[in-house]
N, CA and C atoms as an extended XYZ file, in Angstrom:
252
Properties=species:S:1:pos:R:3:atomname:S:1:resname:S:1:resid:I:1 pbc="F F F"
N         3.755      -14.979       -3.299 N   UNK     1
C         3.324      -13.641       -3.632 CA  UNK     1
C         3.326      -13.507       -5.159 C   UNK     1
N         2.070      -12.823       -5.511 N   UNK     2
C         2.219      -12.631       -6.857 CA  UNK     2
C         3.078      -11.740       -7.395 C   UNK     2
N         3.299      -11.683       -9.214 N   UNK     3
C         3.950      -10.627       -9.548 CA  UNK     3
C         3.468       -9.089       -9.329 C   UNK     3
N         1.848       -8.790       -9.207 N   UNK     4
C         1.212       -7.735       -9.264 CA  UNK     4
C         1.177       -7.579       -7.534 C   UNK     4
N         1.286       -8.411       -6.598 N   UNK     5
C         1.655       -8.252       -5.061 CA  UNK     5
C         3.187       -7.574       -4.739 C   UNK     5
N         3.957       -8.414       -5.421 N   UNK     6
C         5.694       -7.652       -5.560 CA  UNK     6
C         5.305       -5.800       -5.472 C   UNK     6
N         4.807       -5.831       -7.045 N   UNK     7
C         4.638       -4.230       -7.510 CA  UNK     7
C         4.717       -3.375       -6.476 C   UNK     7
N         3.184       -3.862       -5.876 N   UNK     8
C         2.566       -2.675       -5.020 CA  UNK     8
C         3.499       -3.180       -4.004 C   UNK     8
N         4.152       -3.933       -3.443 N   UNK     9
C         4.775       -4.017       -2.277 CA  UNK     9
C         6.229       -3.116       -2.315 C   UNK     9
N         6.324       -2.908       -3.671 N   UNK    10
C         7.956       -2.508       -3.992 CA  UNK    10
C         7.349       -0.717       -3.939 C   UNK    10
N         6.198       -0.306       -4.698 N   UNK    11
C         5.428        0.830       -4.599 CA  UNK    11
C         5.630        1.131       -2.858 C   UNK    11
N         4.877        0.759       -2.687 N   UNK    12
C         4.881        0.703       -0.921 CA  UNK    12
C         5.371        1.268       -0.067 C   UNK    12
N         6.752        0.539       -0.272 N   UNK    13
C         8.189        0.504        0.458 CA  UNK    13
C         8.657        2.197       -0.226 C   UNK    13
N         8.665        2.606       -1.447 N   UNK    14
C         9.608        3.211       -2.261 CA  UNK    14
C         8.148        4.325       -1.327 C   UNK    14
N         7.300        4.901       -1.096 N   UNK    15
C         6.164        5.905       -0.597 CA  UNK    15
C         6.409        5.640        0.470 C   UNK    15
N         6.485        5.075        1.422 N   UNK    16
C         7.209        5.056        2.451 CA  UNK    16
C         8.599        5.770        2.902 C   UNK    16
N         9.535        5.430        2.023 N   UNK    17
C        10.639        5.812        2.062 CA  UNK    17
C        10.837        7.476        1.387 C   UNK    17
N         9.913        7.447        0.606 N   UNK    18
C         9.590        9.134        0.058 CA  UNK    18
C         9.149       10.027        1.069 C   UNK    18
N         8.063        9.694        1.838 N   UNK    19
C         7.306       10.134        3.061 CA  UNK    19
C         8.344       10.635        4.114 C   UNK    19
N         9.377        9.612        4.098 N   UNK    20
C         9.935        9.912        5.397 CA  UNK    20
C        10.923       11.520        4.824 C   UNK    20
N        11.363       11.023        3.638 N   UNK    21
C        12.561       11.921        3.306 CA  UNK    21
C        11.956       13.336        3.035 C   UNK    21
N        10.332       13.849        3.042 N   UNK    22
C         9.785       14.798        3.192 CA  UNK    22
C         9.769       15.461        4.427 C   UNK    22
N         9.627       14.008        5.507 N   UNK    23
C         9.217       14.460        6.883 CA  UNK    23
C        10.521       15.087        7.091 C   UNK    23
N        11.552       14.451        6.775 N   UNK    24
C        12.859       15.162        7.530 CA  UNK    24
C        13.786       16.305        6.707 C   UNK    24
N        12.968       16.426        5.160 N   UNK    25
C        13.850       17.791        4.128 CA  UNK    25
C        12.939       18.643        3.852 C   UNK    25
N        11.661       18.615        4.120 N   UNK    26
C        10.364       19.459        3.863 CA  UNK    26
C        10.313       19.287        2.269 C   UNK    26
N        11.104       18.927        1.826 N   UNK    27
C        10.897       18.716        0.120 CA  UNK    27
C        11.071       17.731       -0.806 C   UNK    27
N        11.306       17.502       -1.589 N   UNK    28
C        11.821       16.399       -2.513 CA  UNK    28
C        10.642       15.458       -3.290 C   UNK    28
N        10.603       14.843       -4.419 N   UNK    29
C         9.794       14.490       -4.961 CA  UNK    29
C         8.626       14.218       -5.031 C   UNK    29
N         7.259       14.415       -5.788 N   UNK    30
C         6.630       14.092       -5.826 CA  UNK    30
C         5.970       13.202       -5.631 C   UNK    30
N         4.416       13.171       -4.932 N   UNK    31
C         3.995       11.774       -4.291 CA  UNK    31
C         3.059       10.939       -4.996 C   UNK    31
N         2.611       12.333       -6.013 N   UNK    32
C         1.476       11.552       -6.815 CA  UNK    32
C         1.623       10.610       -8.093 C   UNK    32
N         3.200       10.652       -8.709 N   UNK    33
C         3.492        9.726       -9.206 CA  UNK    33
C         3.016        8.208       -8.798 C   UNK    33
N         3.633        7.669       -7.437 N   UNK    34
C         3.316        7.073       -6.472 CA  UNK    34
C         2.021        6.465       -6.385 C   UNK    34
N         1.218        7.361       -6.217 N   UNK    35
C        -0.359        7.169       -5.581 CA  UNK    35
C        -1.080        6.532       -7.384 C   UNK    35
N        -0.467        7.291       -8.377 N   UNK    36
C        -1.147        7.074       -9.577 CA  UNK    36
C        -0.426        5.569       -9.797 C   UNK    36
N         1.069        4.878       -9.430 N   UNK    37
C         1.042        3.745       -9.847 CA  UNK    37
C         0.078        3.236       -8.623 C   UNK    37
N        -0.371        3.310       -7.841 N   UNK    38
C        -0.756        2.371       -6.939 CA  UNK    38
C        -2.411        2.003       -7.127 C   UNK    38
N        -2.601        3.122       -7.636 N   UNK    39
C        -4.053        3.125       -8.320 CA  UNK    39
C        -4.098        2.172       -9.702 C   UNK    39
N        -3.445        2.237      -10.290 N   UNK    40
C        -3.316        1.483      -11.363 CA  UNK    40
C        -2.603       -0.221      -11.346 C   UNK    40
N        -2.091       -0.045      -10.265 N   UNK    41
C        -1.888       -1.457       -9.819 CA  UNK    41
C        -2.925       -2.402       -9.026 C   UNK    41
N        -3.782       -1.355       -8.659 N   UNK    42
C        -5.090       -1.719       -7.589 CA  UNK    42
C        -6.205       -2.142       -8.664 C   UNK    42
N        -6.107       -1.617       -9.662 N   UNK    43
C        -6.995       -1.480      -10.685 CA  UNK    43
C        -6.600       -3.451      -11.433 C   UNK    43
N        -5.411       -3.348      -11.463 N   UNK    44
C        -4.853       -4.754      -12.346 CA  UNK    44
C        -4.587       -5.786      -12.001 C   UNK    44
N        -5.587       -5.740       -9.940 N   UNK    45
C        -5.252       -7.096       -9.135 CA  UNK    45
C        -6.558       -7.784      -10.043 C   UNK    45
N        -6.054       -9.328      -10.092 N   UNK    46
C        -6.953      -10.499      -10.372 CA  UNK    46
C        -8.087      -10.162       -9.498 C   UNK    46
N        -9.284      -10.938       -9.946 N   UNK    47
C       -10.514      -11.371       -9.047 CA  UNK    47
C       -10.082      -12.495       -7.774 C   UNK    47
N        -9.140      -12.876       -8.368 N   UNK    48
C        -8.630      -13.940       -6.996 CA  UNK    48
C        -7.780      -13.439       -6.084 C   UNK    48
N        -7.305      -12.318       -5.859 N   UNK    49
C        -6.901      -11.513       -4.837 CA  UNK    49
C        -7.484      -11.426       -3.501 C   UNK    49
N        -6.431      -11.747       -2.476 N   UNK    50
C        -7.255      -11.869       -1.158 CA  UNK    50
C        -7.932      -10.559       -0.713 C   UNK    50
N        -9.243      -11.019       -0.517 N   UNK    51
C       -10.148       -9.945       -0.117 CA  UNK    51
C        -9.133       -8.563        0.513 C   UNK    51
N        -9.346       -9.117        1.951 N   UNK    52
C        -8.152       -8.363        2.714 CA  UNK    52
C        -7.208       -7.439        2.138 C   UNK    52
N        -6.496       -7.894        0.929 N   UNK    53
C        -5.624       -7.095        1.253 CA  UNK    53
C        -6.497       -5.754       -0.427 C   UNK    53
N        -7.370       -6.762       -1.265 N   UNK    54
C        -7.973       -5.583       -1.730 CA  UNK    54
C        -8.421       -4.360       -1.223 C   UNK    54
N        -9.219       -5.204       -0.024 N   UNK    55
C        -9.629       -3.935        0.646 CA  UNK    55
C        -8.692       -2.939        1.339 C   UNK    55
N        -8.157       -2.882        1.565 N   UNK    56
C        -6.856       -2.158        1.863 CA  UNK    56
C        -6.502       -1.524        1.090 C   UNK    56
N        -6.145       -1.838       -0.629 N   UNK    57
C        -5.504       -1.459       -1.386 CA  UNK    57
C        -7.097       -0.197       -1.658 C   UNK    57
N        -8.599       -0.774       -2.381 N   UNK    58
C        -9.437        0.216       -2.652 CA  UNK    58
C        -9.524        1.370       -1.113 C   UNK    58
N        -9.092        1.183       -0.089 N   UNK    59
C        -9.007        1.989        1.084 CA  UNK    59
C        -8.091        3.312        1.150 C   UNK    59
N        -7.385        2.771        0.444 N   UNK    60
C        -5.769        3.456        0.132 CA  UNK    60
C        -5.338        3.072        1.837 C   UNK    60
N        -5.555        2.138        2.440 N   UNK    61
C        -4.298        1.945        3.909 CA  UNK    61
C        -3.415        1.166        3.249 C   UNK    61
N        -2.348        2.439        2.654 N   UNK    62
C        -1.136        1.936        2.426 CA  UNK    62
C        -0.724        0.977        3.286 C   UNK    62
N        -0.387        1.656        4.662 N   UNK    63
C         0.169        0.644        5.627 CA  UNK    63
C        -0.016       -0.429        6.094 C   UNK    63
N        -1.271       -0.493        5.631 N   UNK    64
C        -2.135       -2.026        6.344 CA  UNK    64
C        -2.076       -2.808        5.169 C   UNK    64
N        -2.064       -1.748        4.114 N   UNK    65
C        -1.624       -3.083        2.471 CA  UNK    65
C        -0.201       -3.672        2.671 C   UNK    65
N         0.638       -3.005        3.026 N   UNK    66
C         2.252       -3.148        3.194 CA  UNK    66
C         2.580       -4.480        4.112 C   UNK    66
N         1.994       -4.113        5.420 N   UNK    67
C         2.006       -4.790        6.615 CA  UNK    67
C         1.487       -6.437        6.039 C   UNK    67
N         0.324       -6.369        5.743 N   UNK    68
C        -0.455       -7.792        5.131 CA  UNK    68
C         0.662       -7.882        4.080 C   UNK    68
N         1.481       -7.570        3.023 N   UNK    69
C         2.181       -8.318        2.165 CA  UNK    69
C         3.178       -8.844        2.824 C   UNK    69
N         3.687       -8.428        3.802 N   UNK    70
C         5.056       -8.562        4.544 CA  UNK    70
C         4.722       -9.749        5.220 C   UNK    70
N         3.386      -10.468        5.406 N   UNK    71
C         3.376      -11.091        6.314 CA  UNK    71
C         3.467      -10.960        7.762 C   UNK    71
N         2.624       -9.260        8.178 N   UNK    72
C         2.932       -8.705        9.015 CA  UNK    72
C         1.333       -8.362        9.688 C   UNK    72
N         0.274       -9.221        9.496 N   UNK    73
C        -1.623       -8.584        9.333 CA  UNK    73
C        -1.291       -8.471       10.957 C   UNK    73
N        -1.256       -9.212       11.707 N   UNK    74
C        -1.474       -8.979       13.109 CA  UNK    74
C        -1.073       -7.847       13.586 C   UNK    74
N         0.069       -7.319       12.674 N   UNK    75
C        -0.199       -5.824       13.540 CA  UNK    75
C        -0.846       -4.821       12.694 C   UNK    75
N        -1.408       -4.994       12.052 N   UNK    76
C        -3.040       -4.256       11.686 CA  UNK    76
C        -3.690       -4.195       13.037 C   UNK    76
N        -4.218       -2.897       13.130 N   UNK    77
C        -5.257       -2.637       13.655 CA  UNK    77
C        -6.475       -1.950       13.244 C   UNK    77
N        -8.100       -2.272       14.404 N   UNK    78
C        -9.093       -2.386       13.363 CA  UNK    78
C        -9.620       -0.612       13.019 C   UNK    78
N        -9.586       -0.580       11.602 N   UNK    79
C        -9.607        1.258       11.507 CA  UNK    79
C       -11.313        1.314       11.618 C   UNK    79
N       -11.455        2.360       11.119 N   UNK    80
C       -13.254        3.245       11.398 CA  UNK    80
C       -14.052        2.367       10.679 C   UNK    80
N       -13.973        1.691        9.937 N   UNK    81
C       -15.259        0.634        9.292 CA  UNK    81
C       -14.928       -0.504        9.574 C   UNK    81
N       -14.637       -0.824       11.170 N   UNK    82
C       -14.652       -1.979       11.920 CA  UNK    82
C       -13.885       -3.206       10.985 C   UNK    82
N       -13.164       -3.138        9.741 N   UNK    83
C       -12.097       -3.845        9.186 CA  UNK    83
C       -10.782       -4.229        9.711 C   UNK    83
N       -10.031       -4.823        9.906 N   UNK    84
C        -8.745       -4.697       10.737 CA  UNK    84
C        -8.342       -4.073        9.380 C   UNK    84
């Protein structure tokens, strides 16, 4: 895994873990911090970046970006533009 794969994977995890602590306090930090590093990390993948998981990342499916870093694609499933 690259160093710019780590990032967004550590991004990821940390929006994930924000998400939940909304679902269960109705409040607490901001998400768009978040979304703006992830954009900017999406922005600073190499040209040699696996398709896949670009597309994911320009998709914003967080989860399906997460899942594919983890070594986790098979449980992707295929969303509305017939992509897994």
């Amino acid at each position: 895994m690259t160093t710019n794969e780590e990032a967004v994977l550590r991004t990821l995890v940390e929006l994930e873990a924000r998400v939940a602590h909304l679902a269960a306090h109705k409040s607490g930090p901001s998400l768009l911090p978040l979304f703006e590093q992830l954009q900017q990390l999406t922005r600073s993948m190499p040209a040699s970046t696996d398709p896949t998981l670009l597309h994911y990342l320009h998709k914003q499916s967080w989860q399906k970006a997460r899942l594919w870093l983890e070594g986790r694609e098979a449980e992707n499933i295929t969303g509305n533009c017939g992509h897994v």
